[in-house]
Every structure is written in structure tokens, then in C-alpha cells.
N, CA, C and O atoms as a DFTB+ gen file, in Angstrom:
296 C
 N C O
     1  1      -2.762     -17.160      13.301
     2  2      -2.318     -18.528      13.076
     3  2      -2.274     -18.787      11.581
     4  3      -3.161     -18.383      10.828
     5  1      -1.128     -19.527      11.142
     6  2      -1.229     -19.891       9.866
     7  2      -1.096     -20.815       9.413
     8  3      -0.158     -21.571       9.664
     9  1      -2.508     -21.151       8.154
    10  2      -3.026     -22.473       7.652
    11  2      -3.059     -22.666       6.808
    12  3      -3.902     -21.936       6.286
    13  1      -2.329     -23.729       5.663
    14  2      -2.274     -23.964       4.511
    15  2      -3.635     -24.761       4.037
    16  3      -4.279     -24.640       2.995
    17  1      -3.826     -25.555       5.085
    18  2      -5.234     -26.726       4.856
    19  2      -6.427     -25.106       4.823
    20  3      -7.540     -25.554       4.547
    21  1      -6.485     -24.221       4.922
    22  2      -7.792     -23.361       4.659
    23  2      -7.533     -21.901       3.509
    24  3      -8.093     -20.812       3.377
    25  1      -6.510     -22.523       2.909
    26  2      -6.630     -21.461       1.568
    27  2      -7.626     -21.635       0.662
    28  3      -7.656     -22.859       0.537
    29  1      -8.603     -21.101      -0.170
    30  2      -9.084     -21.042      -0.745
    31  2      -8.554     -21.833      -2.127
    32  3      -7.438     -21.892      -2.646
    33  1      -9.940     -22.455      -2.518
    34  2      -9.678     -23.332      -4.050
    35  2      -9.315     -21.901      -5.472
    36  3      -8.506     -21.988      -6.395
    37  1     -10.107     -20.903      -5.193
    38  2      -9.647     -19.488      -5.693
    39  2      -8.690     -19.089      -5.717
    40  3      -8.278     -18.869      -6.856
    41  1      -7.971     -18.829      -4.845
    42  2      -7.300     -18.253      -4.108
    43  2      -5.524     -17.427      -4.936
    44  3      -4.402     -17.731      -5.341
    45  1      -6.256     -16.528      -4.773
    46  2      -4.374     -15.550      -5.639
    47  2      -3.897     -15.030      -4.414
    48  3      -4.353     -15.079      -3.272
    49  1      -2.284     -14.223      -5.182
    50  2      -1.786     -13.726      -4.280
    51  2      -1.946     -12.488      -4.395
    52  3      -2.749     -12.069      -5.230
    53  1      -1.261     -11.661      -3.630
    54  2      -0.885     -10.298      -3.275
    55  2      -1.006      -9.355      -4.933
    56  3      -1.809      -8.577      -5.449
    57  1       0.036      -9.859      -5.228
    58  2       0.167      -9.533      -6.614
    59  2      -0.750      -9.528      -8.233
    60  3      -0.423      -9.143      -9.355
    61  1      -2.327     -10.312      -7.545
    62  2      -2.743     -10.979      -8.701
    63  2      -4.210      -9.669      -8.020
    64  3      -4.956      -9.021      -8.754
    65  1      -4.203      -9.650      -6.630
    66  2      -5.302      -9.012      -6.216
    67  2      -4.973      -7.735      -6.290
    68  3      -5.915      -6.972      -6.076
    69  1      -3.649      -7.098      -6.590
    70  2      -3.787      -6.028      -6.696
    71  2      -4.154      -5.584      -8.111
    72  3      -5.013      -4.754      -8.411
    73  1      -3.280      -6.345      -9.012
    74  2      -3.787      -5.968     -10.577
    75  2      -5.102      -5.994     -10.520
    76  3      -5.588      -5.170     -11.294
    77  1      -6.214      -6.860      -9.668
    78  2      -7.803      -6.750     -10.209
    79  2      -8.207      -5.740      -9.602
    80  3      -9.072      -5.012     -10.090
    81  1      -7.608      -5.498      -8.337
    82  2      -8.094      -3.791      -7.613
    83  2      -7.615      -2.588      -8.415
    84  3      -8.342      -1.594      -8.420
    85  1      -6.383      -2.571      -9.143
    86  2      -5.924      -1.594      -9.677
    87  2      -5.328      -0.251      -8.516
    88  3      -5.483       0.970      -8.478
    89  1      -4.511      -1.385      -7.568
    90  2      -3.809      -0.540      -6.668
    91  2      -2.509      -1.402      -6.732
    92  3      -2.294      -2.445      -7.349
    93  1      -1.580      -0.548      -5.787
    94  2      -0.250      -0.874      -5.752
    95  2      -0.837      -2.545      -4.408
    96  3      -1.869      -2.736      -3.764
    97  1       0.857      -3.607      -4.604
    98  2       0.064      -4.651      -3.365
    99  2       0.807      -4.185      -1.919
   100  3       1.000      -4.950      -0.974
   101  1       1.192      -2.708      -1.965
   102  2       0.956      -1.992      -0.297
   103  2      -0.141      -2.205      -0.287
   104  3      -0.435      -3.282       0.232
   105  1      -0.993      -1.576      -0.682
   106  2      -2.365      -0.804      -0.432
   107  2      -2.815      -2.115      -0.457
   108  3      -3.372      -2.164       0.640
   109  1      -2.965      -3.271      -0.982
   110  2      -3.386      -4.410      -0.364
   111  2      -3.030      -4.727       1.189
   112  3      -3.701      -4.611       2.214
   113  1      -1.835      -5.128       0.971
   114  2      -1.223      -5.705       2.458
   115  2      -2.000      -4.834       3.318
   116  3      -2.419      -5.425       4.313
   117  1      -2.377      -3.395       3.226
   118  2      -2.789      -2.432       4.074
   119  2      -3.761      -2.780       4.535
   120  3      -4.217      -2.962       5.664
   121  1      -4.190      -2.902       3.146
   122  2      -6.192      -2.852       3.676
   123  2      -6.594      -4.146       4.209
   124  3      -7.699      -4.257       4.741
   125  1      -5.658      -5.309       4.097
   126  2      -5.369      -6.860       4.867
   127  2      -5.776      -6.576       6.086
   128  3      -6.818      -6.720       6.726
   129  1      -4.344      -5.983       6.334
   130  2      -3.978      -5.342       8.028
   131  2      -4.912      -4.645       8.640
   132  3      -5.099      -4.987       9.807
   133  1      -5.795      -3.470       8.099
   134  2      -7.111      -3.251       8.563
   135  2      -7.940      -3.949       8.864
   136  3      -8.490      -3.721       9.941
   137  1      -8.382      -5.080       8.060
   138  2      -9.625      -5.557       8.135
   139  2     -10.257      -5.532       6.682
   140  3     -10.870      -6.554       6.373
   141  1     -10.212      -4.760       5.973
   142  2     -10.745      -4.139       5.038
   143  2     -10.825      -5.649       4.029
   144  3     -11.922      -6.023       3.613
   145  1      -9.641      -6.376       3.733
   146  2      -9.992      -7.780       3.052
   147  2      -9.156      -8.979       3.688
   148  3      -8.113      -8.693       4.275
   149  1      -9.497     -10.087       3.613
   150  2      -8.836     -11.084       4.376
   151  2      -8.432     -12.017       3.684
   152  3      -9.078     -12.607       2.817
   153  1      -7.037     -12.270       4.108
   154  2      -5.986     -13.419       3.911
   155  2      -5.628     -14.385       4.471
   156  3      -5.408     -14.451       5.680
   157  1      -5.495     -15.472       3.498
   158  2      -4.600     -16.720       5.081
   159  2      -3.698     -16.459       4.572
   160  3      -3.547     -16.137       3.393
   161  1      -2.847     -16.573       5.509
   162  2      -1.033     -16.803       5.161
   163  2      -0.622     -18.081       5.879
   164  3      -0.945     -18.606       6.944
   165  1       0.236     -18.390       4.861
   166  2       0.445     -19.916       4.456
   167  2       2.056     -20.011       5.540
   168  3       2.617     -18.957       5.837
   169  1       2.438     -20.931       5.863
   170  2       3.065     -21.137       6.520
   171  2       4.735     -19.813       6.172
   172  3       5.285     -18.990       6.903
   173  1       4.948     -20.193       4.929
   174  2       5.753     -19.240       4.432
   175  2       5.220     -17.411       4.998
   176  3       6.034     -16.522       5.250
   177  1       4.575     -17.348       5.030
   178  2       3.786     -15.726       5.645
   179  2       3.149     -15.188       4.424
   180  3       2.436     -14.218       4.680
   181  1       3.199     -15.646       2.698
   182  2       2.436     -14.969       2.193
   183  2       1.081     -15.595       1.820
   184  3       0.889     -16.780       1.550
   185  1       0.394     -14.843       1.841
   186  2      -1.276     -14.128       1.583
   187  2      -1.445     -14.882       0.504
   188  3      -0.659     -15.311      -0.340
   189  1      -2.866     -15.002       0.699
   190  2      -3.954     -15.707      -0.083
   191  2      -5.169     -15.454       0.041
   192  3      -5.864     -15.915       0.947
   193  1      -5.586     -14.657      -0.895
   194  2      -6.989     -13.962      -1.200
   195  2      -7.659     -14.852      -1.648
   196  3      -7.085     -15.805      -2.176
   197  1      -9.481     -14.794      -1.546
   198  2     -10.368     -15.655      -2.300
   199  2     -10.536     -14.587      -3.376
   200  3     -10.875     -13.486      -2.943
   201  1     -10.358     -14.700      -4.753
   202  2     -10.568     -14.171      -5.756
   203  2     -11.785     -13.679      -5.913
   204  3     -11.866     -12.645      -6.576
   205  1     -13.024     -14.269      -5.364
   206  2     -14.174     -14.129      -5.614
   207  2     -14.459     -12.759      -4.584
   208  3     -15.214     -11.837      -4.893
   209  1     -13.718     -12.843      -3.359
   210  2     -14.129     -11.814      -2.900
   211  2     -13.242     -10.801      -2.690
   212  3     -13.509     -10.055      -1.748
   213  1     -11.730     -10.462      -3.659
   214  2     -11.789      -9.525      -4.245
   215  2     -12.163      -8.813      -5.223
   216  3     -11.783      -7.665      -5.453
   217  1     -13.257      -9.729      -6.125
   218  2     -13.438      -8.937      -7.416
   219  2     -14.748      -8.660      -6.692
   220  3     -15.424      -8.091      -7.548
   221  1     -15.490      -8.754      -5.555
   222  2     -16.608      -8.402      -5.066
   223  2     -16.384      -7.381      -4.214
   224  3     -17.324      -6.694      -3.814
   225  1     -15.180      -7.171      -3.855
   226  2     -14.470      -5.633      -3.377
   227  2     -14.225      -4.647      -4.291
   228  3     -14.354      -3.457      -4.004
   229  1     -13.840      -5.085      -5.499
   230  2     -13.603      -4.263      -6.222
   231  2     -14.694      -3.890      -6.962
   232  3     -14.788      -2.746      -7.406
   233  1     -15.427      -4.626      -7.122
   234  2     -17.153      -3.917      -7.825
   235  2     -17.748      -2.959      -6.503
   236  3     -18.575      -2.069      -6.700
   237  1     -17.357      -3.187      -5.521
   238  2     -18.527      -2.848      -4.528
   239  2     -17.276      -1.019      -4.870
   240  3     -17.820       0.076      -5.012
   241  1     -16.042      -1.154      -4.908
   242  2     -15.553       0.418      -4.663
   243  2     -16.035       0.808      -6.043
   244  3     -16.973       1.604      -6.068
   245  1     -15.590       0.417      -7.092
   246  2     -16.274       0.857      -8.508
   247  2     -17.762       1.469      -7.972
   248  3     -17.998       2.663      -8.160
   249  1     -18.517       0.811      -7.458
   250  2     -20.184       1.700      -7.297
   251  2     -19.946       2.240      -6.387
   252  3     -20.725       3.194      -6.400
   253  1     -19.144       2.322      -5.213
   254  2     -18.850       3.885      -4.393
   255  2     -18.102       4.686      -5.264
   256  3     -18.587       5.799      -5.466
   257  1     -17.230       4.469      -5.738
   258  2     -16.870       5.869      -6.435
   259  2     -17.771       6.217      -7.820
   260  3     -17.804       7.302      -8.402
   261  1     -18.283       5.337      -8.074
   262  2     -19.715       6.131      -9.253
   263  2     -20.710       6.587      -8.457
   264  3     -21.639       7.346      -8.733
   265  1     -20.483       6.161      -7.650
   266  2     -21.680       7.248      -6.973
   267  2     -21.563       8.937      -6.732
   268  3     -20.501       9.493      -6.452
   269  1     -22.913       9.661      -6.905
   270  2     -22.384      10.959      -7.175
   271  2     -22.435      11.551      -5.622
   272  3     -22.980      11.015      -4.657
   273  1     -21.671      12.876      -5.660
   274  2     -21.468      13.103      -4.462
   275  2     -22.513      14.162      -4.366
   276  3     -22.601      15.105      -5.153
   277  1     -23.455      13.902      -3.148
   278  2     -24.559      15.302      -2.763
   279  2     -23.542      16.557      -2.521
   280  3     -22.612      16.588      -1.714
   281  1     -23.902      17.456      -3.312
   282  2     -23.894      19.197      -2.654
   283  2     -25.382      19.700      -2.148
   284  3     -26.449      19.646      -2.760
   285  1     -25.095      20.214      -0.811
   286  2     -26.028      20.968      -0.692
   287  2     -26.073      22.631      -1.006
   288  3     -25.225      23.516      -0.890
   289  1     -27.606      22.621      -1.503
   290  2     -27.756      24.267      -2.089
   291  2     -28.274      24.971      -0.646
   292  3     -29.364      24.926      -0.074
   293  1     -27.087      25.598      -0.338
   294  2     -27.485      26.608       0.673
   295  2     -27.577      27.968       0.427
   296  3     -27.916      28.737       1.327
């Protein structure tokens, strides 16, 4: 269902969340469509991210990918 009265006071688009992820805005729309981050879409059909919790997506992959990867010594 789509609601203009519950966009976020934050709130960017497609285009603004991908520059802070530093991915193409497929790989947004994608990871939308998963689950992975959530949008309202506004009567028109485009997306509206809470800013706050993509830059809290994007810190959280920054410390998965700094994280080091175990080898085990076999």
C-alpha cells in the first residue's frame, strides 16, 4: 500500500541512498525488494528511505566488511 502521510521527516530517495551506500540505485531497489532496507512509496511509486537508517546500514556493512575473515590452520 502506498502512503505519502508516512514518509519520513528524513527521508531521501533512491538516488541520494545510493550515493551514501556507495552502490549503484539497482542494488538499492534490490535490497528494498528483499527486505534488506525499507521504503514507502509515495503514491507516484517512488521510494523513500529514512536517511538515518541508511547511514546505519551502511556503517553496520562498513564493520562487516572490516571484519577479518577466520582461516583455519589445518
Amino acid at each position: 500500500m502506498r502512503n505519502t502521510a508516512t514518509v519520513p521527516d528524513d527521508g531521501i530517495l533512491t538516488s541520494e541512498a545510493s550515493r551514501i551506500l556507495g552502490v549503484s540505485a539497482q542494488s538499492v531497489r534490490s535490497w528494498e525488494r528483499r527486505g534488506l532496507l525499507h521504503a514507502i512509496k509515495t503514491t507516484g511509486g517512488v521510494r523513500v528511505f529514512s536517511r538515518r537508517h541508511i547511514v546505519e546500514f551502511a556503517e553496520a556493512r562498513q564493520r562487516e566488511q572490516a571484519r577479518p575473515t577466520s582461516t583455519s590452520a589445518a
